[in-house]
N, C-alpha and C positions, 0 to 999 in steps of 0.2 A: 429126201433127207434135207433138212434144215442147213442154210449154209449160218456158220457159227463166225463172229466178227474176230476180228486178230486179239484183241483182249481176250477175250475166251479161250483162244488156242494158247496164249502165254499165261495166264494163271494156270491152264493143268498142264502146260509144259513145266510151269515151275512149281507146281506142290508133284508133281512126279520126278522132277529132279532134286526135286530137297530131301526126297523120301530115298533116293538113290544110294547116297552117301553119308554116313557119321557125323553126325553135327558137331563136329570139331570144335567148332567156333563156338555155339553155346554151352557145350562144357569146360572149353578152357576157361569162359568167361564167368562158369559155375564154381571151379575150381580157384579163380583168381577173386570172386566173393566171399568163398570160403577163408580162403589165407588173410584177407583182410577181415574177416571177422573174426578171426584167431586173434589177430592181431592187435585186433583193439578187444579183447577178453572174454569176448561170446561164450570160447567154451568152457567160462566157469560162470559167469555173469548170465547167460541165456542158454544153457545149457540144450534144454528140449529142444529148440530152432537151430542150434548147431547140429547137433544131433541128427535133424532129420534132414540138412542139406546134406551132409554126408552121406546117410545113408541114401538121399536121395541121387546122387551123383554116384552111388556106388551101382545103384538099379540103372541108372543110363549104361553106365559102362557095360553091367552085365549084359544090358540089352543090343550093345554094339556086338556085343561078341556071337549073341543070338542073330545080328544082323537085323533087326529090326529097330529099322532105323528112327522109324516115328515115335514110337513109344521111348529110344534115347532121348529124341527130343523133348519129350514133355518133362523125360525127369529131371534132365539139364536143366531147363527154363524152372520146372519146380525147385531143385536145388538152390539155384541162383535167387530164388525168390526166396526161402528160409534163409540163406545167408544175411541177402539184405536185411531182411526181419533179426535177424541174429544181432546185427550188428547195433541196431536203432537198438533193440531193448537190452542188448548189453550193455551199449555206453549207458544206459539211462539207467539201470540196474546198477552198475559201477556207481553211478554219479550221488544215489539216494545213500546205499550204502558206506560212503565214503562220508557223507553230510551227516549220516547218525555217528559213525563212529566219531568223526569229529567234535558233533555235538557233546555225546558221552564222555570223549575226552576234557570238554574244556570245564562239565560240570564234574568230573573226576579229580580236574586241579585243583578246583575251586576247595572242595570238600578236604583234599589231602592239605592244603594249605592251612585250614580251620584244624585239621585233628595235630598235624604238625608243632601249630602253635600252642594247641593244647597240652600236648605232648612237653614241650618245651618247658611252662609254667609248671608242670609237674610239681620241681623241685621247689620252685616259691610256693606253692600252695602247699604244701607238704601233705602232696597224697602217700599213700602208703606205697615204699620203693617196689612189693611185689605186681600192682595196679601198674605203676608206668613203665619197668620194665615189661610187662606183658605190652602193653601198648603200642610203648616203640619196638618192637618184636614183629609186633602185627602190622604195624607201620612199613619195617623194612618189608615185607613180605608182600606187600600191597604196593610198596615204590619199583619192587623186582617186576611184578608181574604190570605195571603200567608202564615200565620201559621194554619188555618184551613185546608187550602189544606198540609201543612206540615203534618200535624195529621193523614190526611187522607191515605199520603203516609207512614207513621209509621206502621198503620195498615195494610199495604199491599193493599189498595184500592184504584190502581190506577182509576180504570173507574170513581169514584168520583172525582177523582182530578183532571183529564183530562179539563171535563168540566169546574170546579173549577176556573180554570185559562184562560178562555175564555176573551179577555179584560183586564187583567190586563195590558201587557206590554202598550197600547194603554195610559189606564189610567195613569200610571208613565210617558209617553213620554209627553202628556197634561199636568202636572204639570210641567216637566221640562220647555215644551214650553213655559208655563206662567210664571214661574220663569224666565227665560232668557228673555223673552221680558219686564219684569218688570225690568231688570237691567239695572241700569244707563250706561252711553255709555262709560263712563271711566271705569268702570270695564270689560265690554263685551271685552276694547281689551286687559287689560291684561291675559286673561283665553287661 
């Protein structure tokens, strides 16, 4: 028989004691991945990598209970590892969608500022009262729903907002349209 150097004897002493016992340690540290990836919004933001540290931490466990202890391990360290993943493309998922709604918002002012004003001249232009009360009708109906979506991003929920704002610009462009075709022709050219 081969005599085997002390290194040798201490690495299978320790992949046979690590095989011994519940990796405690890399699922709590699975588990403390996960909460922070909660925490910064993964599980709405990166949904599928949330998802599969969970589940993957759920297979460690079960496999503690099986007492197999190695295959805990792998799921832990996999768990831990979609966490991490969770949390990188959550924040970065948060961060795009937060930039478009922003964006939308600030070309949403823009536009209610113009149909606004439109709106306003109405009465010097002397469009017809059924034309601009329709208008500002639609106006208020488009200022309720960009301050619901405002609220929404108060709260930090862009993915509500997102949607939120599907159609608006359209809507504001539709009033202006109507507005502007309802103006008499002497006003159209001095604008």
């Amino acid at each position: 028989m081969r005599r085997c150097t002390p290194q040798a004897w201490l690495l299978a002493a320790l992949l046979v004691s690590s095989c011994a016992a519940p990796p405690s340690k890399e699922m709590d540290r699975a588990q403390g991945a996960i909460d922070a990836a909660r925490a910064a919004g993964a599980d709405r933001y990166a949904a599928g990598e949330y998802t599969a540290a969970v589940d993957s931490l759920s297979l460690a466990n079960d496999a503690v209970g099986q007492r197999d202890y190695r295959l805990a391990l792998n799921h832990a360290l996999e768990s831990h590892s979609h966490a991490e993943n969770a949390a990188r493309e959550g924040a970065s998922n948060r961060a795009r969608i937060r930039g478009e709604v922003e964006r939308e918002m600030a070309e949403i002012a823009a536009l209610l500022a113009q149909a606004n004003a439109l709106a306003a001249d109405a009465d010097t232009a002397r469009l017809p009262r059924r034309v601009a009360a329709e208008a500002r009708s639609r106006l208020a109906q488009i200022n309720d729903d960009v301050q619901k979506t405002g609220e929404a991003m108060k709260a930090d929920d862009y993915l509500a907002a997102q949607p939120a704002l599907t159609g608006v610009k359209q809507r504001i462009e539709d009033v202006i349209a109507n507005l502007n075709a309802a103006m008499p022709q002497s006003s159209r050219r001095r604008r």
